[in-house]
C-alpha positions, 0 to 999 in steps of 0.5 A: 068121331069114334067113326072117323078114327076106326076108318083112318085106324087112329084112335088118337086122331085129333077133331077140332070143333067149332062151336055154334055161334050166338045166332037168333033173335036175342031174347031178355029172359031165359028161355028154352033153347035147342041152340044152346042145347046144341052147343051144349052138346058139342061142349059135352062131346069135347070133355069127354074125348081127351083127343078134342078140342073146342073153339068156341064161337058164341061171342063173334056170332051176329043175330042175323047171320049164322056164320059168323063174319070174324073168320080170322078169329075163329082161325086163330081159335082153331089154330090154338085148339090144335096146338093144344090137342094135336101138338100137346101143348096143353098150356096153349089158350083156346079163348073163351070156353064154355063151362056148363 
């Protein structure tokens, strides 16, 4: 992010994420993930730039396909995230988020 805002020189230049969705084979114990690491790390870039946002799509994802079909939703997740960060809307909701 910092790359891109240098080349547009806006270091306030708003990045909307889209979280990984749920994808693979669904597992009933907890087991060691580089998926969830992965989402863990684009939960981790989203909290500590003020000027980014996070929709979240772990829960429209399906096992055997890794985009996820419900494209609408994440829109409106989208759509919410940037009124929240691009237009300073902070009371706008994001959906669900993710908290560790």
């Amino acid at each position: 992010m910092a790359n891109w805002r240098s080349q547009f020189r806006d270091p306030g230049l708003p990045f909307l994420i889209v979280g990984l969705a749920g994808w693979g084979k669904p597992v009933s114990k907890p087991v060691e993930s580089s998926w969830a690491a992965l989402i863990n790390e684009q939960r981790l870039a989203v909290t500590r730039d003020r000027h980014a946002a996070l929709a979240s799509a772990i829960d429209i994802g399906v096992p055997a396909d890794i985009h996820p079909p419900n494209k609408q939703e994440v829109g409106r997740r989208l759509a919410l995230a940037a009124k929240r960060i691009a237009y300073d809307n902070a009371s706008s909701p994001v959906g669900p988020m993710p908290v560790s």
